[in-house]
C-alpha positions as CSV (number, residue, x, y, z in Angstrom):
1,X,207.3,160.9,82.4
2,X,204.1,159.9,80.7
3,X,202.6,158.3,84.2
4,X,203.2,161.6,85.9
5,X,201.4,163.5,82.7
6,X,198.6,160.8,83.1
7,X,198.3,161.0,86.8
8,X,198.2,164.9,86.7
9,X,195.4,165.0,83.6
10,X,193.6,162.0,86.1
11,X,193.6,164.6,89.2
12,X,192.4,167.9,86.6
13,X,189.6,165.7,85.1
14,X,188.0,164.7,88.4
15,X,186.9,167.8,90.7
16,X,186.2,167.4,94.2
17,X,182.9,168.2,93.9
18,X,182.3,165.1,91.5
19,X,183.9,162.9,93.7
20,X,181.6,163.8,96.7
21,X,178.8,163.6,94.4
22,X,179.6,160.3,93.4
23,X,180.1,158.8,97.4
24,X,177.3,160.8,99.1
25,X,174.5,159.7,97.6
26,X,172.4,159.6,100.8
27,X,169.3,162.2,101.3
28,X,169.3,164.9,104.1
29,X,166.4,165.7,105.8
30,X,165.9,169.4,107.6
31,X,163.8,168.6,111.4
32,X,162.7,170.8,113.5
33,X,160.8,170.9,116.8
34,X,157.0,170.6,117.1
35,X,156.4,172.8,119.7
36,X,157.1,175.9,117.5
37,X,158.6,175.3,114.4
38,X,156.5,174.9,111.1
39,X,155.9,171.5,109.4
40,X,156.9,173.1,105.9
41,X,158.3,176.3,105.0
42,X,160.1,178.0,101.4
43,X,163.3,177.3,100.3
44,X,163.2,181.6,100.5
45,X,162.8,181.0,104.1
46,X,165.1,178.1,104.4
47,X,167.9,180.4,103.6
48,X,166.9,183.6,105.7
49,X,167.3,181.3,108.9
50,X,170.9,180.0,107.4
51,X,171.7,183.5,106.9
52,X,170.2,184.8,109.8
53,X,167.8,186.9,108.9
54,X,164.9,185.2,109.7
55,X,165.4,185.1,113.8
56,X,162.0,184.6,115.1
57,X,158.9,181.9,113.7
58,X,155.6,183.5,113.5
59,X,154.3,182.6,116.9
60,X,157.6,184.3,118.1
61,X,159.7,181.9,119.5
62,X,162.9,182.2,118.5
63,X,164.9,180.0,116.1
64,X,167.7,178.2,117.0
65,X,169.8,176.8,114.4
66,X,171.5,173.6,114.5
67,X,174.6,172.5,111.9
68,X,176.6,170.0,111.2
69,X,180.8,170.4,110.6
70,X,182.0,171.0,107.1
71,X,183.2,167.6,107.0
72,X,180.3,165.7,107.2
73,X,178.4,164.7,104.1
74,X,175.3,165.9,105.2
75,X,176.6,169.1,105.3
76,X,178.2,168.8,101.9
77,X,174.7,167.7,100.5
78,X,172.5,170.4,102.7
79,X,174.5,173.4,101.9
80,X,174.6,172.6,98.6
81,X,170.8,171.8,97.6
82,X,169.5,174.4,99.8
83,X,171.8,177.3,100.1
84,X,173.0,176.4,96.2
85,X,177.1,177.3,98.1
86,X,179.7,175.0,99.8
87,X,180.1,175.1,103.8
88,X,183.6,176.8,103.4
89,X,181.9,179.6,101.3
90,X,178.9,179.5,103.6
91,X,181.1,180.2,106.7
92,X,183.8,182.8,104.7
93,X,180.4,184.6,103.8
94,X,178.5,184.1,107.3
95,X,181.7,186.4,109.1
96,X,181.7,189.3,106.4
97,X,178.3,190.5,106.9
98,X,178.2,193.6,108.5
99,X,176.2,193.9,112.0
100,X,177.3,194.7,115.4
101,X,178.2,192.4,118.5
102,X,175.4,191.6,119.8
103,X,173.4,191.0,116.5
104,X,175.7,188.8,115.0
105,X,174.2,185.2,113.6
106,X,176.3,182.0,114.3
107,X,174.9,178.8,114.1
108,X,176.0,175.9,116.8
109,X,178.1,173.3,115.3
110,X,177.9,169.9,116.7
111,X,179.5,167.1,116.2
112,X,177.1,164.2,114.8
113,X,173.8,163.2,113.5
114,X,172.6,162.0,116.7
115,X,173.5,165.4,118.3
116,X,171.5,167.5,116.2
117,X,168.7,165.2,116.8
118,X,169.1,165.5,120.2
119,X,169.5,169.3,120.2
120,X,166.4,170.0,118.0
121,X,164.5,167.2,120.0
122,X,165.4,169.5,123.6
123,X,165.2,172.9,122.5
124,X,162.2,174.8,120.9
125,X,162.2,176.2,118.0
126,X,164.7,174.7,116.9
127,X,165.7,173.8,113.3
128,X,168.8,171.7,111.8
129,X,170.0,169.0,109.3
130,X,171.1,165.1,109.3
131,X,171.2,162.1,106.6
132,X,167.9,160.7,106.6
133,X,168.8,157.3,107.2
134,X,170.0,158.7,110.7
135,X,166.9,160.5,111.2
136,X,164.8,157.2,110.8
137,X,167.3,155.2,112.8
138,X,166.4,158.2,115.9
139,X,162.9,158.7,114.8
140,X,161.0,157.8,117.1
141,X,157.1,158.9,118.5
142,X,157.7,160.5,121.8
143,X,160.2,162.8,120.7
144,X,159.6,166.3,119.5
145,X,160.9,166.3,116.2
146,X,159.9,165.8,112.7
147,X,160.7,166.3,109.0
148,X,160.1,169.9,107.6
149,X,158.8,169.9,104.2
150,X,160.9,172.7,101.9
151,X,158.9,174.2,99.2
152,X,159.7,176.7,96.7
């Protein structure tokens, strides 16, 4: 009886979120294409793209955003520093704003690191995520991608 009290104050005293804190420690880094996306931007605009309600960059182009699955770290560590919410509230959120059909603001979901980077590489003005140490393991000079700076 006093293993199962043990066990059960064990589980209460460690959250989730301080576990993943503990075995992520690896850095994201937000890329984006260099044919039309911005080598910095604001954390303000960060989060209108996430949200969707920053659609277009200044020169026009539009933005294409590219995301990672709730169960990656990266995600886990993006959403989190830069949107200051978790992926599941991010998506519960993302489907109750109001809009109509055709103006409604999903980002594509793929699979891996090395998908995003190959999405944002192809397709400009694009913007996404990935764990850095996948970004410089991809990096490479003839593609079109690089690190955007976040600023507040």
């Amino acid at each position: 009886m006093i293993r199962i009290a043990i066990l059960i104050g064990a589980l209460f005293l460690t959250t989730p979120s301080e576990m993943n804190a503990h075995e992520f420690k690896e850095d994201v880094v937000v890329i984006g294409n260099t044919t039309s996306s911005p080598k910095d931007i604001s954390l303000k605009d960060l989060r209108d793209i996430f949200w969707g309600r920053k659609r277009t960059w200044e020169n026009g182009t539009p933005i294409k955003v590219y995301v990672l699955g709730s169960a990656n770290p990266s995600t886990l560590i993006f959403y989190s520093q830069n949107l200051g919410i978790l992926p599941s509230t991010y998506w519960s959120l993302l489907f109750k704003q109001p809009g109509n059909e055709e103006d409604i603001f999903v980002p594509t979901i793929l699979p891996t690191d090395a998908a995003i980077y190959h999405a944002v590489d192809c397709t400009p003005g694009a913007i996404g995520y990935m764990s850095s140490s996948e970004f410089h393991y991809h990096d490479s000079e003839h593609d079109l991608i690089e690190p955007v700076d976040i600023h507040l």
